[in-house]
ZAFI-790163 format. One record per residue (C-alpha): z, x, y. Coordinates in nm, 4 decimals. Layout:
BEGIN
<rec <Z X Y>>
...
***
This chain:
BEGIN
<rec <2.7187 -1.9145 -1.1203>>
<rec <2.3884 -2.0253 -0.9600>>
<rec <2.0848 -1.7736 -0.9813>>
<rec <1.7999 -1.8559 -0.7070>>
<rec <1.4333 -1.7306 -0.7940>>
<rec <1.1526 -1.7494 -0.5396>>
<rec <0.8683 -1.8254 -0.7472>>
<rec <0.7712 -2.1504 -0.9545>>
<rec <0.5007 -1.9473 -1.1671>>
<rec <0.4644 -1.8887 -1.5287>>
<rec <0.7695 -1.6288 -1.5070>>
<rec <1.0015 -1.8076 -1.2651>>
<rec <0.9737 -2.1187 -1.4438>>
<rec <1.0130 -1.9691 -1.8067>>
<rec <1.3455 -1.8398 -1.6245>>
<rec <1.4914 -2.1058 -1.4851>>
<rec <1.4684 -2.2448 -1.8812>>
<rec <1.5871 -1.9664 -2.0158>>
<rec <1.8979 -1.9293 -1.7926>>
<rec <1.9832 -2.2840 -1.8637>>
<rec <1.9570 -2.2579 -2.2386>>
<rec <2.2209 -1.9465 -2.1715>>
<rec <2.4591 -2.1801 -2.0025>>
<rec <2.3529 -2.0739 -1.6496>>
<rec <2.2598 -2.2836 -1.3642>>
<rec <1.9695 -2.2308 -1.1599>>
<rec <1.7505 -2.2973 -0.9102>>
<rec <1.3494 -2.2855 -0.8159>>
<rec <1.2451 -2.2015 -0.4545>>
<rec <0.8453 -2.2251 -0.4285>>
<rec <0.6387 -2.1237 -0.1162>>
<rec <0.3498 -2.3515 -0.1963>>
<rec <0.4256 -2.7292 -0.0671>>
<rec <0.2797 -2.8597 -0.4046>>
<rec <0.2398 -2.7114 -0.7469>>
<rec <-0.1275 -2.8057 -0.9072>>
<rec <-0.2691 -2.7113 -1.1585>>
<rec <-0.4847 -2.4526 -1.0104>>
<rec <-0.6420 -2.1276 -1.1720>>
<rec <-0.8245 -2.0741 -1.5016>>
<rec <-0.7534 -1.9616 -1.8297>>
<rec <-0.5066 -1.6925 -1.9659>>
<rec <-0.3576 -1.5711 -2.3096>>
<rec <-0.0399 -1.5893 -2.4578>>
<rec <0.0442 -1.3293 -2.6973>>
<rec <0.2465 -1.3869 -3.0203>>
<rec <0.5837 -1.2287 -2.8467>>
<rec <0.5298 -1.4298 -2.5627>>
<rec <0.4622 -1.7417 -2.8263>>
<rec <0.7485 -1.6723 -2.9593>>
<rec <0.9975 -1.7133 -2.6456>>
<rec <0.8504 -2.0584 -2.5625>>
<rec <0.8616 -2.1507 -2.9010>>
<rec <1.2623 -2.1256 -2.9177>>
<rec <1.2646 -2.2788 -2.5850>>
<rec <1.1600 -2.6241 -2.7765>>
<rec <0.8204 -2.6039 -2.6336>>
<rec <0.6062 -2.5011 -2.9764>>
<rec <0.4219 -2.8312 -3.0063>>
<rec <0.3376 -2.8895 -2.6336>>
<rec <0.1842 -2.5641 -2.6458>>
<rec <-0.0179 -2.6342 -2.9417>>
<rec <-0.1243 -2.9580 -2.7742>>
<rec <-0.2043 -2.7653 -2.4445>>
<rec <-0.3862 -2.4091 -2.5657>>
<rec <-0.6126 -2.3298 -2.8454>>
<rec <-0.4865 -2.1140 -3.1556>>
<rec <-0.6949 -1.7828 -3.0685>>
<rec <-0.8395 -1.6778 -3.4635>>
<rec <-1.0364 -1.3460 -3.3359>>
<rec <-1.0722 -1.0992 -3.0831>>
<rec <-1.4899 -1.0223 -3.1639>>
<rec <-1.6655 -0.7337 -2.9935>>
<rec <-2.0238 -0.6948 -2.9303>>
<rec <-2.3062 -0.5706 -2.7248>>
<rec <-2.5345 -0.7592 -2.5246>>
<rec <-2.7554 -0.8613 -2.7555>>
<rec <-2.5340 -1.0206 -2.9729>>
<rec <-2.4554 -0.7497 -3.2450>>
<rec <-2.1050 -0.7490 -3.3390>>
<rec <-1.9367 -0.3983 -3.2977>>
<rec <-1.6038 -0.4819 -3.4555>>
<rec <-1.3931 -0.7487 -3.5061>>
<rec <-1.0098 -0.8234 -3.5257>>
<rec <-0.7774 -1.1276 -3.6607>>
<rec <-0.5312 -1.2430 -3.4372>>
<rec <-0.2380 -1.4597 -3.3945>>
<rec <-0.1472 -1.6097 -3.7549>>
<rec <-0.3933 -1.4346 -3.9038>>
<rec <-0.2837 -1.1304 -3.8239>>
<rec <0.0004 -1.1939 -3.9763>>
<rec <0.2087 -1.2591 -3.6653>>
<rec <0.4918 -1.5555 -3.7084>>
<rec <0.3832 -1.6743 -3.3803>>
<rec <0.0321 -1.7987 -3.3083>>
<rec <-0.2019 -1.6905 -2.9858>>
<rec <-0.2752 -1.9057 -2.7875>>
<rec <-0.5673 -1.9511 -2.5564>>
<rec <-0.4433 -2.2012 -2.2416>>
<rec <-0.5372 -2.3053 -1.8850>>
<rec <-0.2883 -2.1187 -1.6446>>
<rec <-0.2417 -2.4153 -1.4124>>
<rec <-0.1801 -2.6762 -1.7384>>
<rec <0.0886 -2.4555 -1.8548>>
<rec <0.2548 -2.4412 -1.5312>>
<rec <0.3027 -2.7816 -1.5058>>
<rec <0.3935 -2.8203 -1.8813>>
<rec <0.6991 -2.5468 -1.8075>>
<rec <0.7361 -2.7426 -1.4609>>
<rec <0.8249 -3.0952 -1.6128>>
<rec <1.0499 -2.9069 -1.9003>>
<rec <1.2235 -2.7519 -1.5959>>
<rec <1.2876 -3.1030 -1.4190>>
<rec <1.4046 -3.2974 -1.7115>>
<rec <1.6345 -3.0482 -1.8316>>
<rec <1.7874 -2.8965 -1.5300>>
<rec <1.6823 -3.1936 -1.2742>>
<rec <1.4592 -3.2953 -1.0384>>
<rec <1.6032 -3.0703 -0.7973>>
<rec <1.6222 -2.7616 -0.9668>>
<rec <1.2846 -2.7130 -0.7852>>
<rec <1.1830 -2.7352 -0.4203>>
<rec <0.8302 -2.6662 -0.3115>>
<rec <0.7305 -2.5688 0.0568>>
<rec <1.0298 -2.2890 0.0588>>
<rec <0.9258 -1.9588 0.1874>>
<rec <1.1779 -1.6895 0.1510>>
<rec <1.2271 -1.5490 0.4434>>
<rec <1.5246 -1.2566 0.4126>>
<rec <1.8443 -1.1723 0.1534>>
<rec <2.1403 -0.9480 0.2348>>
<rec <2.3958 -0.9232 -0.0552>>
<rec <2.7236 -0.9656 0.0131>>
<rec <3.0465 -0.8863 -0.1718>>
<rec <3.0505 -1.1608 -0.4344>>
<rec <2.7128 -1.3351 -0.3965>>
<rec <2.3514 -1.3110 -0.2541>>
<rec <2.3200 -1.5256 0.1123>>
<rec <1.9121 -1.5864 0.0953>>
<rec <1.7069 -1.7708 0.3769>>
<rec <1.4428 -1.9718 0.3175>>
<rec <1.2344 -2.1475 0.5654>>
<rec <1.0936 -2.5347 0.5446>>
<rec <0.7395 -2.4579 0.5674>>
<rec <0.7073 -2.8700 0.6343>>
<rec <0.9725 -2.8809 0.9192>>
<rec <1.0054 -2.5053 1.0386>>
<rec <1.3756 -2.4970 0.9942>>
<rec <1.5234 -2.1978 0.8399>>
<rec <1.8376 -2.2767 0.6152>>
<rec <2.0898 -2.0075 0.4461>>
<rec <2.2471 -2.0632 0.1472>>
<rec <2.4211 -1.8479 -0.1917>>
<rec <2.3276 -1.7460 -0.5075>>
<rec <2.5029 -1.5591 -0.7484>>
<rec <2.1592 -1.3802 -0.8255>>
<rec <1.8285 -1.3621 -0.6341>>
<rec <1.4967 -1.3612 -0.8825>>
<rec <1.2260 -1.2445 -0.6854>>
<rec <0.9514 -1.4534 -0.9047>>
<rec <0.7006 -1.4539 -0.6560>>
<rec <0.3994 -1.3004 -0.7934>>
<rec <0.1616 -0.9741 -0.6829>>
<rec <0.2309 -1.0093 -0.3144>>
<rec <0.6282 -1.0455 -0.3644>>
<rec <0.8038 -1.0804 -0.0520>>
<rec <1.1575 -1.0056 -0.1964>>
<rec <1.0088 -0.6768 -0.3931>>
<rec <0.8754 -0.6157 -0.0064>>
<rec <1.2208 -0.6257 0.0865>>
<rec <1.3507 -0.3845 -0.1703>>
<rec <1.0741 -0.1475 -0.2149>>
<rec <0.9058 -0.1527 0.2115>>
<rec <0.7982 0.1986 0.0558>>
<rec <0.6474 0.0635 -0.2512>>
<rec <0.2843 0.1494 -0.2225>>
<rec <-0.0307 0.0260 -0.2014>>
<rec <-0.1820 -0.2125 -0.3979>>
<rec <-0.4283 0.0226 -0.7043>>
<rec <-0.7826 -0.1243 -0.7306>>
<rec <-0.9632 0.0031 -1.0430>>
<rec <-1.2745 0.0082 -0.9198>>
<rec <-1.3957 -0.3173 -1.1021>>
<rec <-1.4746 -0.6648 -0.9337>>
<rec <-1.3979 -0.9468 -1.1012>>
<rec <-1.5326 -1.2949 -1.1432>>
<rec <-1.4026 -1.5903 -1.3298>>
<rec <-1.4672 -1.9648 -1.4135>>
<rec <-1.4287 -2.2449 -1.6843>>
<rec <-1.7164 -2.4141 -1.7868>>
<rec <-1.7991 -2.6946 -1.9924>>
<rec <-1.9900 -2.5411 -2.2946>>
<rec <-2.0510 -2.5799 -2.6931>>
<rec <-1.8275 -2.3614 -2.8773>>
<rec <-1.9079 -2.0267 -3.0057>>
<rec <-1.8590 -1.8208 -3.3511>>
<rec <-1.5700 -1.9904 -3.4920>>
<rec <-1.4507 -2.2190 -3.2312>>
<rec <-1.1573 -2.0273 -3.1788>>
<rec <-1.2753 -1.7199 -3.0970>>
<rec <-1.2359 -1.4404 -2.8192>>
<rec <-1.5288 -1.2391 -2.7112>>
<rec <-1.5708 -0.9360 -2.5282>>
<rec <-1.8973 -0.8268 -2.4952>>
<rec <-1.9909 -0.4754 -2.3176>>
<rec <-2.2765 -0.3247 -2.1559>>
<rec <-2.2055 0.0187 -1.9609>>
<rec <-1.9762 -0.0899 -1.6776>>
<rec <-2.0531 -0.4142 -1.6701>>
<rec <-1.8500 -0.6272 -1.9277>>
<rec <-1.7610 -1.0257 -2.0391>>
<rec <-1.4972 -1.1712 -2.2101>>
<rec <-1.5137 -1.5627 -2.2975>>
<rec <-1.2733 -1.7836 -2.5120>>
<rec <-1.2088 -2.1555 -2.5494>>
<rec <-0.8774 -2.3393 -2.3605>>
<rec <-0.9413 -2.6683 -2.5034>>
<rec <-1.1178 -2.9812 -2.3698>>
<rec <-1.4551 -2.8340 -2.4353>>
<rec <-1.4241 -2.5266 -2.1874>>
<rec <-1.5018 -2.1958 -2.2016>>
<rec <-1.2796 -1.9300 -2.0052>>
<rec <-1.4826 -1.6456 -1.8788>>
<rec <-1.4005 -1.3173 -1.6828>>
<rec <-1.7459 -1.1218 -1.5599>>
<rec <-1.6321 -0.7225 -1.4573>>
<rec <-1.8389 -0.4689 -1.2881>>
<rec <-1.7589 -0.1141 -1.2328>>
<rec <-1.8439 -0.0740 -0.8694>>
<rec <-1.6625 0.1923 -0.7278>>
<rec <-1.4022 0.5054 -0.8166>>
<rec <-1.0818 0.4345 -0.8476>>
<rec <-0.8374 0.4478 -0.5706>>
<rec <-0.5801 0.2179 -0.2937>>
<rec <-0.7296 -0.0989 -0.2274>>
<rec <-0.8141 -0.1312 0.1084>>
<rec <-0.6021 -0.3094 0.3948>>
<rec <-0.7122 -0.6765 0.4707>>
<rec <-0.9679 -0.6209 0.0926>>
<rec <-1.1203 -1.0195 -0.0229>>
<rec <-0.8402 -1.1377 -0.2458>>
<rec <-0.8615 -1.4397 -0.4722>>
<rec <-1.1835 -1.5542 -0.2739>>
<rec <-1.4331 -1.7999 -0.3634>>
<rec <-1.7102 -1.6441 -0.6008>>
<rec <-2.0886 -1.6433 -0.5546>>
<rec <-2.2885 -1.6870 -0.8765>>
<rec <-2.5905 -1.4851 -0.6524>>
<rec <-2.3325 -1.1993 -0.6996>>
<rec <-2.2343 -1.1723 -1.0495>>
<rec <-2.5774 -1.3327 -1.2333>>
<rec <-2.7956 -1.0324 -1.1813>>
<rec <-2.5995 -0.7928 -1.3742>>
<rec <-2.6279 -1.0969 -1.7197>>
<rec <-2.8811 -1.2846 -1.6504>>
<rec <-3.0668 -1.0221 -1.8914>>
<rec <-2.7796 -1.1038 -2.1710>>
<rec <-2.9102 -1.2678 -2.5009>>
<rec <-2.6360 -1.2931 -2.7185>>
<rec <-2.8307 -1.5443 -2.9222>>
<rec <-2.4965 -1.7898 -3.0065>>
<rec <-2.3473 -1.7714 -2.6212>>
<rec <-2.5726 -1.8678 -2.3033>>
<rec <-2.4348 -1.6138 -2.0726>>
<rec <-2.6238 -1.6570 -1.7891>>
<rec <-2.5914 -2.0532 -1.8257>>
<rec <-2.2138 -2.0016 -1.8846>>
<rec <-2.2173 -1.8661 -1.5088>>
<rec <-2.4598 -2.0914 -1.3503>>
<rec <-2.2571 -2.3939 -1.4880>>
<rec <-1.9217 -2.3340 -1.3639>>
<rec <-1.7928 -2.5633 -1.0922>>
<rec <-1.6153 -2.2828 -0.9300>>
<rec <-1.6042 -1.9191 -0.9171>>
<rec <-1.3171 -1.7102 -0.8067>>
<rec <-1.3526 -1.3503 -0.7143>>
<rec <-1.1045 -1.0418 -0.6819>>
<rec <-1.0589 -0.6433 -0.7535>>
<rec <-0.8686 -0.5500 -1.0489>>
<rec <-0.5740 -0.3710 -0.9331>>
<rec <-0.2093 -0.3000 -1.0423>>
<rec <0.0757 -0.0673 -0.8845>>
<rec <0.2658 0.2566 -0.9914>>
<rec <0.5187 0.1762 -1.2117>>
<rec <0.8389 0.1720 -0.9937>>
<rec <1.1254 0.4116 -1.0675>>
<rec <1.3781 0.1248 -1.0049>>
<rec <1.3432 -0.2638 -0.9558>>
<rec <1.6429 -0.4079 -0.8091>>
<rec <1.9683 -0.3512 -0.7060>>
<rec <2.3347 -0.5210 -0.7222>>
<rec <2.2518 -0.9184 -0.7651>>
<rec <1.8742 -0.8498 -0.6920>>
<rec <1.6389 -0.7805 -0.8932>>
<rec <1.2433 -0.8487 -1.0065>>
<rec <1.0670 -1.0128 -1.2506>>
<rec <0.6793 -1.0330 -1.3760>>
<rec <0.3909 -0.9544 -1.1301>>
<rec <0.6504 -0.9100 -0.8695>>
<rec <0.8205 -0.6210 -1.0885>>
<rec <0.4876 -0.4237 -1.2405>>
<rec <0.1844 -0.5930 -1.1872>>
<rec <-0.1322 -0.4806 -1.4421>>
<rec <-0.4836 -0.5199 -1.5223>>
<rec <-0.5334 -0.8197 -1.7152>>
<rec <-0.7303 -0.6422 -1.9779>>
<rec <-0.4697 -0.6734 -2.2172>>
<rec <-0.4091 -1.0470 -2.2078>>
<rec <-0.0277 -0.9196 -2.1621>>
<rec <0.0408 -1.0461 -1.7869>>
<rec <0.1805 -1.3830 -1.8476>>
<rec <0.3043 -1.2597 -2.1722>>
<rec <0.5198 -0.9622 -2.0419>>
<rec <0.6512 -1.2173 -1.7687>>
<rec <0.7533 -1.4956 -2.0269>>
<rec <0.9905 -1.1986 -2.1986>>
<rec <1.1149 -1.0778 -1.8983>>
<rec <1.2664 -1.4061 -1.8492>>
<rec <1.3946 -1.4070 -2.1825>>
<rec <1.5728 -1.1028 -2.1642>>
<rec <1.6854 -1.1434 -1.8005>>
<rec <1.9004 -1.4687 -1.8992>>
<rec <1.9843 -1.3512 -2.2220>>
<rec <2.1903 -1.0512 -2.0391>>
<rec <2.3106 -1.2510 -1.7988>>
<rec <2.4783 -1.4723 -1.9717>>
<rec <2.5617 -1.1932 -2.2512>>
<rec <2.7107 -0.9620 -1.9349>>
<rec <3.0912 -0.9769 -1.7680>>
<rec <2.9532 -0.9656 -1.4503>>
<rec <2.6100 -1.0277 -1.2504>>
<rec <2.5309 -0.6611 -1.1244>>
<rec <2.5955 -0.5779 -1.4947>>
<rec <2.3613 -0.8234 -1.6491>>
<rec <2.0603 -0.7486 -1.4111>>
<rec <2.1148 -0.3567 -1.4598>>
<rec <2.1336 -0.4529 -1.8520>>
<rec <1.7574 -0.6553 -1.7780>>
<rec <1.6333 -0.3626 -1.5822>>
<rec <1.7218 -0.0916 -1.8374>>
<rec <1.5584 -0.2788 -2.1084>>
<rec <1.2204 -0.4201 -1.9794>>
<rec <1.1424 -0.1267 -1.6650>>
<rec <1.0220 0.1478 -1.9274>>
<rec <0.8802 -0.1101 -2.1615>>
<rec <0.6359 -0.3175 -1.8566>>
<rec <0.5714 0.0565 -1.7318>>
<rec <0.4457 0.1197 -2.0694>>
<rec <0.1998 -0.1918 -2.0463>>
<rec <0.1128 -0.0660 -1.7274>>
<rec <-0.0409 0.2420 -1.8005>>
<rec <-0.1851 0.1093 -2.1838>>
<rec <-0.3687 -0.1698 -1.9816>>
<rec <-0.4886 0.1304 -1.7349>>
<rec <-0.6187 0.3778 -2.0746>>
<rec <-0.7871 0.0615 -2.2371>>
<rec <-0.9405 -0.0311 -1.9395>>
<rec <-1.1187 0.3063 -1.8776>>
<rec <-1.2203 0.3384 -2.2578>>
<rec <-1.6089 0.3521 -2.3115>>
<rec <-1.5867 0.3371 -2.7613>>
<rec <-1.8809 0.1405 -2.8400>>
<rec <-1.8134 0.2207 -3.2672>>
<rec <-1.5797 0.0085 -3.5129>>
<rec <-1.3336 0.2991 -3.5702>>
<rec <-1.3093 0.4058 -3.1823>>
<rec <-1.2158 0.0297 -3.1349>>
<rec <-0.9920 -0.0135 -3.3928>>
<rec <-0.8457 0.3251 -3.2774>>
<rec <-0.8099 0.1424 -2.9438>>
<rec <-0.6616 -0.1590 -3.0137>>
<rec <-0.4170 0.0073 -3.2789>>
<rec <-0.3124 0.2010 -3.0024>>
<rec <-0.2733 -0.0451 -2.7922>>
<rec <-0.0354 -0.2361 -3.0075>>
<rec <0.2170 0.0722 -3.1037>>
<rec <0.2040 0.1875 -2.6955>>
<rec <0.3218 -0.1783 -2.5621>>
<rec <0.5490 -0.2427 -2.8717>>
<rec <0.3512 -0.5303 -3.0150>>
<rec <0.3580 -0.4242 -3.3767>>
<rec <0.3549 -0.7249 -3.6332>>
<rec <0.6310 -0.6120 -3.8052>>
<rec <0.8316 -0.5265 -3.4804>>
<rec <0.7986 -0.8888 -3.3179>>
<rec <0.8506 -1.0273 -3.6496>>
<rec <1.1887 -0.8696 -3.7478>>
<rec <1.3300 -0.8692 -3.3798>>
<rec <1.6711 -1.0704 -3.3908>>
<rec <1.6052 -1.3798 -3.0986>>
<rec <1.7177 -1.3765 -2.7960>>
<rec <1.8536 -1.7349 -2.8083>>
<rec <2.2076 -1.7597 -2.7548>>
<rec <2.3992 -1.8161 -3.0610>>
***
């Protein structure tokens, strides 16, 4: 069988090698005409580590991301609040790692084309409907370059394709708006002298305005500015997403900051680029797919990135979607299999990422009460990840 996903992102790519490990064909269909390396830095958590790990690609990624040691937290004069190993340290088997979004795309991109082949993804194809049919999924897609629309089959559609999913449109028209938190966001990478211990992960908090900063490699410094500006509620129709940032917007509430070992206010005023957006996710949705459709990642339960679990959650969906698949007698089986095991458990992240981002402890044991708690609700326990049996095909 052939499985389609609309998507070339972090998830739809992790897919497409995870399927093929299984024994499974499949096949990339990407809206954008060209696949840069665009975006700034994320985090990949040890479970996430893992999965790409037994996909081969361990050393690229230590070649690509930085080893994350600590997750520090401190006020805005520099005094550290409380502080946490992480990765290794904490006695995960998998590291952290600390990586520019757009460089691991293309790392998972070139894995994709030498092992399944230079066709296994086309760019510049826009999904435009599905209907499923008695034996397979007839999906058309039009040629942004040409304007032709083509049909063609899958045995399973993927719907890959991020926050604003067009096939999760299709399957959920009822779905619901879009949840802003209330916080603006703006990020950057700059070029800056590293901090603490090189490896480290801030986040620094000052009422409702907060920072967190961390190294990707190459001398830059990842940082996310957020500012409470508003209660929380829908975001409104037509709202600024993804927009170019303006530093006159975001300095004022740092340029105050003396941390005394990070330049915050330089940190902004140096960045090349600023991108700004609202923090929003969705309610968790009772189902995801149905028959030979289904979701995966942002498409399926997008979240506030205030975890660092985004990419991560959509690197294990992949996982567990081919591992099914290829482990089920049929494809309706194998999806329904995927759904039943990652719905609760993304729904779960959902809501953790919602509690942490609304906590206000400023004390040690209220944030080591936090992040404990954050761990046991989105099943990232050490001992968990580390006794797991793989998901690798034996």
């Amino acid at each position: 069988m052939t499985v389609l996903i609309a998507g070339a992102g972090i998830g739809g790519l992790t897919a497409a090698l995870s399927l093929h490990a299984a024994g499974v064909d499949a096949v990339v269909m990407e809206s954008a005409r060209e696949i840069r390396p665009l975006g700034v830095g994320i985090n990949l958590l040890p479970h996430a580590v893992r999965e790409l790990t037994e996909l081969g690609l361990g050393e690229h990624l230590a070649e690509t991301g930085v080893a994350t040691s600590e997750n520090v937290y401190s006020d805005a004069k520099g005094h550290q609040l409380f502080a946490e190993p992480r990765g290794l340290a904490q006695g995960y088997r998998w590291p952290q790692y600390s990586v520019h979004r757009g460089e691991l795309q293309l790392l998972l991109l070139a894995a994709v084309r030498e092992r399944l082949g230079t066709d296994a993804v086309r760019t510049g194809m826009r999904l435009v409907d599905f209907a499923e049919e008695a034996d397979e999924v007839r999906v058309r897609l039009l040629h942004r370059a040409s304007g032709a629309v083509e049909g063609c089959g899958a045995a399973a559609l993927i719907g890959a394709d991020g926050l604003h999913s067009a096939v999760r449109a299709r399957l959920h028209p009822d779905g619901g708006p879009l949840l802003w938190s209330g916080v603006r966001m703006w990020r950057g990478v700059t070029r800056a002298e590293p901090f603490l211990s090189g490896r480290s992960m801030v986040i620094v908090r000052e009422g409702d305005v907060e920072l967190v900063a961390y190294p990707i490699g190459r001398g830059r410094i990842n940082w996310v500015a957020q500012v409470r500006v508003a209660e929380p509620g829908p975001l409104a129709e037509g709202a600024d997403w993804n927009s170019a940032g303006r530093l006159a917007d975001v300095l004022p509430y740092f340029e105050d900051w003396s941390l005394g070992w990070l330049d915050v206010p330089g940190l902004l005023a140096n960045s090349p680029g600023i991108l700004e957006y609202p923090m929003v996710d969705r309610e968790p949705l009772p189902s995801w797919g149905r028959g030979r459709v289904t979701l995966l990642g942002d498409a399926a339960h997008p979240m506030y990135p205030v975890g660092a679990n985004g990419a991560s959650q959509s690197i294990v969906d992949a996982r567990v979607l081919a591992h099914e698949l290829a482990a089920a007698g049929d494809v309706p089986t194998g999806l329904s299999r995927y759904e039943s095991l990652r719905r609760e458990a993304t729904a779960a992240v959902v809501l953790a990422n919602r509690e942490m981002s609304r906590s206000s402890s400023g004390s040690a044991r209220g944030l080591a009460r936090m992040t404990d708690t954050y761990r046991h609700a989105t099943g990232s326990d050490v001992a968990v990840l580390n006794s797991r049996a793989s998901l690798t095909p034996g």
